[in-house]
Structures are given as structure tokens and as C-alpha cells.
N, C-alpha and C positions, 0 to 999 in steps of 0.2 A: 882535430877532435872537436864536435860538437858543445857547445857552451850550455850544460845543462845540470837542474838543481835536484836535489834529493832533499827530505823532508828533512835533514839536518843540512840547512842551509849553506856552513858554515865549510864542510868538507867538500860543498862541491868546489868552489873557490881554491882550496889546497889544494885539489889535483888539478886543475887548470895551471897552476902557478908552480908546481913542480917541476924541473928538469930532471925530474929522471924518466930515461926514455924508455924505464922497465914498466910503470907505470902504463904508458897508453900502446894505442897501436891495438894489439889483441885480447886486451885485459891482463895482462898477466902480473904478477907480484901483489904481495899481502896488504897494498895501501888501500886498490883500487876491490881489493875482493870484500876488504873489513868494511869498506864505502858500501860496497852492493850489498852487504847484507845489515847493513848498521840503517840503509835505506828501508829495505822491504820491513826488516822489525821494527820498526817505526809506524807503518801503515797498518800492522795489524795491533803493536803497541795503543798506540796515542789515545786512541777513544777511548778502550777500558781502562788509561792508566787517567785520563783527565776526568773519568767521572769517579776515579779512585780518590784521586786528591780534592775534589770538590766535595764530595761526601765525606771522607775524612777531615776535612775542615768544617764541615758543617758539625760532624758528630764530635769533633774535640771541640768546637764551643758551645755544646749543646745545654751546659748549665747557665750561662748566658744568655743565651738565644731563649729557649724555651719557657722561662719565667716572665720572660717579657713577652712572649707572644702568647700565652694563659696564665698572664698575670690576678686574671677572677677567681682561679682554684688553686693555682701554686704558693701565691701571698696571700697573707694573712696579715691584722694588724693584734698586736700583744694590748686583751686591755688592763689598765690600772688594777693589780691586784686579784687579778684569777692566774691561776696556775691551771696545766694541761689538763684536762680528763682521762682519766684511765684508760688505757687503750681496748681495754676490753667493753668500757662504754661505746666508743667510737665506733667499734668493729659493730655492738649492734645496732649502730646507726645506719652503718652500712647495709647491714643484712634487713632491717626493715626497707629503707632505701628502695636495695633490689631483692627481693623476696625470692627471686627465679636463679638468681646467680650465686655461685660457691664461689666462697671468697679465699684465695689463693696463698694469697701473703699481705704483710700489710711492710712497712719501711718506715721508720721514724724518721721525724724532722728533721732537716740539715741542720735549719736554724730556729732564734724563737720567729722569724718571718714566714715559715713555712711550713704549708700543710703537711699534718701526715696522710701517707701516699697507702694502700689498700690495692692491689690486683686482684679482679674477680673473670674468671669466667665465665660468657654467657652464651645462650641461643646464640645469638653475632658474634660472638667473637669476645678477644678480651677485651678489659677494657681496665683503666686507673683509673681509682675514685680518687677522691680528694676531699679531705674533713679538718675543718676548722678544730684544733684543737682543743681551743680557749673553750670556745662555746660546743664544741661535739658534735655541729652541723655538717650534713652531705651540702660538698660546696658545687661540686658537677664530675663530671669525669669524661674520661680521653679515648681514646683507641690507642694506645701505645705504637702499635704499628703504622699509624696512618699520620702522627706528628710531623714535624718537620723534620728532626731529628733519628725520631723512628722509621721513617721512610729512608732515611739518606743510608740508615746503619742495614736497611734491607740491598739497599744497590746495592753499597760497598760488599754484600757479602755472598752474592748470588743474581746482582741487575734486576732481581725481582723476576727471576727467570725460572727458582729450584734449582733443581743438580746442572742443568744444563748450563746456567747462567755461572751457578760454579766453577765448572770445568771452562768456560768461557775464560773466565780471569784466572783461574789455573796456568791456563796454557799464555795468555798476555802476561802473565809474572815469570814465566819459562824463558818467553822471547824478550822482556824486558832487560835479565839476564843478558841476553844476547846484544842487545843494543845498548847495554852499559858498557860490559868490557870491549865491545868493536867502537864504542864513542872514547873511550880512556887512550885507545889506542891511535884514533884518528885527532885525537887532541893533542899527542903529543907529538907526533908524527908532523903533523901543519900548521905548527906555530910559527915557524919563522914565516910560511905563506901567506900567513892571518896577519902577521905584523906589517910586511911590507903591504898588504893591502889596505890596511889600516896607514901606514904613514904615504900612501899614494892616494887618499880621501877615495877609496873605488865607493861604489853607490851601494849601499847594503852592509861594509866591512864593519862596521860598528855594531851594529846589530848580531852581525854572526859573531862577533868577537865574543859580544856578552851571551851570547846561546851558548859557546862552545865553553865560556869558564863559570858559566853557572852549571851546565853539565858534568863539568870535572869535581867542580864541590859537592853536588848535591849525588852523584853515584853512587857513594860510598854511602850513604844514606838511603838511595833506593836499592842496594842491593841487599843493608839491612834489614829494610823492611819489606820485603819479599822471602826472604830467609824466616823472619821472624814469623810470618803470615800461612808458611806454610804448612806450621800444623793444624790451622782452621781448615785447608782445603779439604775437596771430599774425596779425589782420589790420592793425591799421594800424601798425604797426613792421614786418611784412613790407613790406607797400607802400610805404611812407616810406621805405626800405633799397631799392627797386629806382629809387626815383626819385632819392637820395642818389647809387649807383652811378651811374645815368647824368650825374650832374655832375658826376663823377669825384671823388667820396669816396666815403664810408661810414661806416657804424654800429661797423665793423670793422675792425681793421691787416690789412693784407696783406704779407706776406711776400717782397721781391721775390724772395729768393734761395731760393725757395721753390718757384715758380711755375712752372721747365722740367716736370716730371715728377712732378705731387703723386700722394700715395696715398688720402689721406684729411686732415680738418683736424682740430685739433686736439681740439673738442669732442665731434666723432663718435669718436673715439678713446678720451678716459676722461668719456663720456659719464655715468657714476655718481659720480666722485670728488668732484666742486664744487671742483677744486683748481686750472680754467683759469680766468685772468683774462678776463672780458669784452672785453676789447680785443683778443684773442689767439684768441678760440673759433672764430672763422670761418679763422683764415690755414692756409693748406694746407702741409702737412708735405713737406720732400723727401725724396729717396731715397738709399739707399746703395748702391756700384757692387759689383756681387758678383764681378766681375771683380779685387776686390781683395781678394782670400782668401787670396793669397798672403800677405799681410799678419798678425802679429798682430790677434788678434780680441779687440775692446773688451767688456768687462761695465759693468753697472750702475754698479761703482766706476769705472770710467773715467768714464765722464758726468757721475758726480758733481764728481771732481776735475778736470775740462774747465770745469764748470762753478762749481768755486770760483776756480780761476786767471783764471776772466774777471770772476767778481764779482759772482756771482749771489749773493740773497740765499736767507740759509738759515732754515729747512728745507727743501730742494727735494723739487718732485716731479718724477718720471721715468717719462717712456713709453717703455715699453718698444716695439721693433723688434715689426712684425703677422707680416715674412716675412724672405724673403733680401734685399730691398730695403728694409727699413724703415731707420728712424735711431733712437737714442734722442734725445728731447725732453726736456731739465731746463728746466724752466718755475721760476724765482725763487721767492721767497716776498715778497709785496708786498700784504699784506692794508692794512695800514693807508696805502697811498700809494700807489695808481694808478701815479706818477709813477715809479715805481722797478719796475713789469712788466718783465718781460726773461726772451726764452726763446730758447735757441741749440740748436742741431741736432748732433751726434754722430755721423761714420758709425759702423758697428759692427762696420767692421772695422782700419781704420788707426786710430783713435780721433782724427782729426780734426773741427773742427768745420767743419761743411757750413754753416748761416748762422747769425746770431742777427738778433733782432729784439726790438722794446720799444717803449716809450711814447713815448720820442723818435721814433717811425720813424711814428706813427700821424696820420693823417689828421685835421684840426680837426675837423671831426667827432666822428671816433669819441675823440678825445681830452676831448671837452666829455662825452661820453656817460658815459665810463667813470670820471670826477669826477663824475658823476652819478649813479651807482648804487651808488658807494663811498658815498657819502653815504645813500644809500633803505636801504643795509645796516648804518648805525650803525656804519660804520667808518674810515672818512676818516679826522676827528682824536681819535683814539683815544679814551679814556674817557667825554672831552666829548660825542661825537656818538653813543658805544652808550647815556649815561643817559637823553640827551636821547631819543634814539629809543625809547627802553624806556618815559620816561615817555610819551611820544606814544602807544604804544600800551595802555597804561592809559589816558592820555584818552579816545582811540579806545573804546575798550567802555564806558567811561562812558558815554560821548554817544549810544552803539547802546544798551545801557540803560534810560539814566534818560528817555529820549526814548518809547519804546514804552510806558514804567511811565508817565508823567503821562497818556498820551492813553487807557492804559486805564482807570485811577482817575475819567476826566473824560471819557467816552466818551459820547456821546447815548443815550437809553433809545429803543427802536424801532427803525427802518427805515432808519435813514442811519448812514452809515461814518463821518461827523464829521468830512467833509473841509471846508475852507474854500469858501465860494463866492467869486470872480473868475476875470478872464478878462483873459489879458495884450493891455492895448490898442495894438496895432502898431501901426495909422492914426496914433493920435496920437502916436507917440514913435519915428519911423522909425530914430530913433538903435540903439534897443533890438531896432528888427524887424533891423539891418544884422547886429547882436552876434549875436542868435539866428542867422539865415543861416550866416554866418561860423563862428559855431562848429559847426553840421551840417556843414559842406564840412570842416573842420579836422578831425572825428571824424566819417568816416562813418558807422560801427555807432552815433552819436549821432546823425544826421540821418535813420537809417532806421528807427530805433527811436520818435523825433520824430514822423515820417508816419505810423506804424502809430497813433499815439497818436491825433495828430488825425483820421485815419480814424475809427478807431473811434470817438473822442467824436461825428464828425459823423453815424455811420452807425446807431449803437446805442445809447449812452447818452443823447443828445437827442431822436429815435425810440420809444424803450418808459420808457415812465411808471414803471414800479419801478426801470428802472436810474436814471431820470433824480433820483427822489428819494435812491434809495442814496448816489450818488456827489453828489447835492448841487450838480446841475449849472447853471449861471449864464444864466440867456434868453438 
């Protein structure tokens, strides 16, 4: 048999070094068939999962990162003896500011070092102000979108492609699946092959060693988060959300006190901020009665203090009112705790609160969801879960890496791509044919991505002699 590497370096070495003669000859047995497809889902993997983890490390240090890179309108210095300005000041700081833009929501300080932050929408586009609080001054403003941070959290969720870029990483989190459990498999399967290649100093054993047990630890980690990610997808977390509704939950809280007469929900509202809680983004917002004008009319600072006397946590953000009907929204501060989401309604003119809602009020569902994605965000329990994530995504490019570097260094010379030859034996292992099935019906965009696959090998690569040598394809 030919001495050749697949993009997990690591299992080419194991079947070379195996005796079992079930192994080669005509591909046949489950070692060599988990190799050829732990290979190909690797080649359609790696790209979108290494700009997954690069961007997901960018956007979990992004409170980090981003104050030191517009550190001119994020920081602020505290001077001796002034306290904040009204927010309702600030706000018409802003609005003279930009006289063309509607000002969106605005977000209180983290700290006393830091601006309050203002979303407005413009002719361009959105954009974050930024206002010295001390003094009340427009200090500049961003593009949210076009940040470093803002850009990284568009790859990560679409490649800056839309739906298509969506379903793009859809379908690479489908095969990812596939290349975890056929990598858990060929990990345990060629250990003892990986050892003696390792205590015989072969050229490379070191390397694939630490590939294949950084692999085995960090799977179980990327299968969580892939799991946990896929109710942001657009097809099958759209779909799985219509089928959820009709058993009456959801992926999302609803609002009862919300629901006579909504306007819009919450996430189409501050659609650029990233400051709704996932459990929260779908519930529709209620209205305020303009019949009650007669009324003292609420500001910003009303909302706020509505929303400390109920015990929202702070810094909050606030949405601001679209029309005569709108409400202000104070949406909590609950990053590191799902469990403590909570966002209560405001009219904006009696300064009443019209409903609140929170994590208590959410459907098991959407309750499991949104502990779900606190955790894919390295924020759950604090420190513990952003190191841990942070180191997962240093795994992560490792593994996209050092995976393509051994199968180039150890590549075939000639005509073939240096894929393994097997062929997954269903007949004999109906258990495995069930799994396969099962998991196409559970991830459609992975079961029709599956057909295309076997199409083709049946229609073309086993058909024309050049592809059939390229790809290394099995009688």
C-alpha cells in the first residue's frame, strides 16, 4: 500500500502500521472507511471551522480588545467632583450631534472609565455614539458593524455572505459532527500505532501525537458547540423553532403582557447593539397609550430608575420609544447568568411599567437554549468558561493547522490527492447504516449534502479513470 497522508495526519501513520490485513488490500473494514471520511470532512471542515475559532476569539476578548483600539471614545477620565449627567442630557447631546439620525437605544457605563454608549441609526448606516458622561460631550462614534470585533461577530455568523454564508457553516457544523466522532474513533483505534511510532522517533510522530490528543479533548467541546449554535442557524433552527412553536414552546420567551398590540420585538429594534439577551430577542414589545399625554412624559432617566426599583441589573440598556406608541424597553445586565435576564416595558408617558418579563417567565425550552449559548459565549461562569473557551479556540487552529501541515509534508507525489481508500460497510453493520440515517433526518443540510456526495462518487468519480485515481476511490 501507498504511504499516504490525510488532513489528520495522524491516522495516516495508524493504518500503515496496523496488521490487520482487513484494513488494506480493497478498503474494507470500519478503520480505514472512518479514515476516508474523517479525511474529506476535514477538507470541507477546516476553513469554516478556523475562521469559527479566530473570530470567536476575537469576539470573546472583544471587551479587551476594543477599548484599547478606540480608546478616544470608550475612555473617559472621572474628574474631581462632578458626577454623571442625566441621561436625558447626553441623549440631547447626541441628537443635536446628529440632527438626521434616530437615536435607537443608548447603554450605560460599565464603568466610572467609560462612555455611555447611544445607537443611532443613519442615512449610512448604524452607527455607536459615544458621550463623555462627566462633561455630556459627543466624544465620536463607530460603525458597530465595521469594528474589529463587529466584523469578526459578522464572519462568525454568516462569512459576511447572508443566508448563504449561513447555510455555508450550517452544513461545516453538520460535517464537523462527522469529523469528530470518525476522529474519537480513529483515536482510539491507533494508539498503540501512534505509541510505537512515537517510541521508534519516526519523523512527524510527535506532532500527530499532540494532533490526535488535542483532538480527543477538545471534541467533546466542539460537538457542544455546534449543538449549542444551532439554534442561531437559518435553516435548521428556523425549522426546529416552527416545529418547537407548534408544541407550544420555543427557542424564545414571549411576552404575555406584551402580545394585545406589539410594534416590533425586541431584536428588530436594536438590531446592531448585541445588548438583547437571547431569550428575549423574539418577545414583542408593547405600546404606549397616547391618549395619556395629559400625563407627565417619561425620559430615558425615568426607565432607568423604573428599572432600578424593580431590580434590574446594572448597566442597563434602553430602547428607546420608535413613535407616539412606543415604550421604553430596560433590558437588565445579565451577561454572566441567563438566569437573572429581565426586561420590563415603560409607557413614555405616565412613566408606568406596562409588563416585565425574564428568565423565570421562559419556556423549558428556550430556558435550556439560552444556558446554552451563555456557555458557546464563554460566559456562563465567569473567568472559568471565557479561559476555557479561549483556550478551545487556540485548540481549535491548532488542529485546522497542524492537520493540513502533516498531510502536505506527507502528500503522494503524482496523481492522487492522498485520500485514504475505504468504504463505510452498511450491510454489515446496520447499527452504523441506523446512525448514518438518523443523523441526515436530524441535520437536513447534512443529509442533502450526504446525497450529493454519494451521487457524485456513484455518477463521476467511479465512472472517469482520472477522477477515480485522484480521489483514490475503493472497487
Amino acid at each position: 500500500m501507498s504511504r499516504v497522508e490525510s488532513a489528520e495526519g495522524a491516522t495516516v501513520v495508524e493504518v500503515e502500521a496496523r496488521p490487520d490485513g482487513g484494513a488494506r488490500g480493497r478498503g474494507a473494514g470500519l478503520f480505514r472507511a472512518f479514515w476516508r471520511w474523517h479525511f474529506y470532512a476535514a477538507f470541507l471542515v477546516i476553513p469554516v471551522l478556523l475562521i469559527l475559532a479566530a473570530t470567536g476569539l476575537i469576539y470573546l476578548l472583544r471587551f479587551q480588545l476594543e477599548p484599547m483600539l478606540h480608546a478616544d471614545v470608550m475612555k473617559v477620565e472621572q474628574p474631581a467632583g462632578l458626577v454623571a449627567q442625566p441621561y436625558s442630557a447626553q441623549l440631547d447631546a447626541v441628537r443635536s450631534a446628529l440632527p438626521d439620525a434616530t437615536v435607537v437605544s443608548m447603554t450605560e457605563p460599565s464603568g466610572p472609565d467609560r462612555s455611555t454608549v447611544f445607537s443611532v441609526a443613519t442615512a449610512a448606516g448604524p452607527r455607536d455614539v459615544f458621550v463623555d458622561p462627566y462633561e455630556g460631550k459627543v466624544l465620536g462614534s463607530l460603525n458597530p458593524d465595521t469594528t474589529l470585533s463587529g466584523g469578526a461577530i459578522l464572519l462568525h455568523g454568516e462569512l459576511m455572505a447572508g443566508r448563504w454564508g449561513d447555510y455555508v457553516i450550517e452544513i461545516a457544523a453538520c460535517w464537523a459532527i462527522v469529523m469528530a466522532l470518525t476522529g474519537y474513533y480513529l483515536f482510539v483505534r491507533g494508539r498503540v500505532a501512534r505509541a510505537r511510532r512515537r517510541a521508534a522517533g519516526a519523523a512527524g510522530a510527535v506532532l500527530r501525537s499532540r494532533h490526535g490528543r488535542t483532538g480527543a479533548v477538545l471534541g467533546i467541546g466542539l460537538l457542544f458547540l455546534i449543538v449549542s449554535g444551532l439554534p442561531w442557524t437559518g435553516f435548521w433552527g428556523a425549522k426546529t423553532q416552527e416545529i418547537a412553536s407548534s408544541q407550544g414552546t420555543s427557542f424564545w420567551g414571549e411576552d404575555p403582557g406584551a402580545l394585545s398590540n406589539p410594534t416590533s420585538t425586541l431584536d428588530e429594534s436594536l438590531a446592531h447593539s448585541h445588548s438583547v439577551p437571547w431569550g428575549l430577542g423574539k418577545t414583542e414589545v408593547p405600546r404606549s397609550n397616547p391618549s395619556d399625554r395629559t400625563e407627565s412624559v417619561a425620559t430615558i432617566d425615568t426607565a432607568i430608575e423604573v428599572g432600578r426599583r424593580n431590580g434590574l441589573l446594572r448597566p442597563m440598556t434602553i430602547a428607546l420609544p420608535a413613535d407616539d406608541e412606543g415604550v421604553f424597553s430596560a433590558i437588565g445586565y445579565a451577561f454572566n447568568d441567563p438566569g437573572k435576564e429581565r426586561t420590563l416595558h415603560v409607557d413614555q408617558y405616565g412613566g408606568r411599567m406596562v409588563s416585565t418579563y425574564g428568565y423565570s417567565d421562559y419556556p423549558a425550552l428556550a430556558k435550556v437554549v439560552s444556558q446554552g449559548i451563555a456557555l458557546h459565549e464563554g460566559r456562563r461562569q465567569g473567568t472559568l468558561n471565557f479561559w476555557l473557551t479561549a483556550i478551545f479556540c487556540l485548540g481549535v487552529i491548532f488542529m485546522c493547522v497542524s492537520g493540513p501541515f502533516m498531510w502536505w509534508r506527507r502528500r503522494p507525489k503524482g496523481t492522487s490527492l492522498g485520500a485514504p481508500r475505504g468504504r463505510l460497510p452498511l450491510r454489515a453493520t446496520p447499527a452504523l447504516a441506523v446512525l448514518v440515517i438518523a443523523l441526515a433526518l436530524f441535520l437536513p443540510l447534512f443529509g442533502i449534502t450526504l446525497l450529493a456526495v454519494l451521487v457524485l462518487d456513484q455518477l463521476l468519480l467511479r465512472r472517469i479513470a482520472g477522477l477515480r485515481a485522484w480521489f483514490n476511490v475503493a472497487g
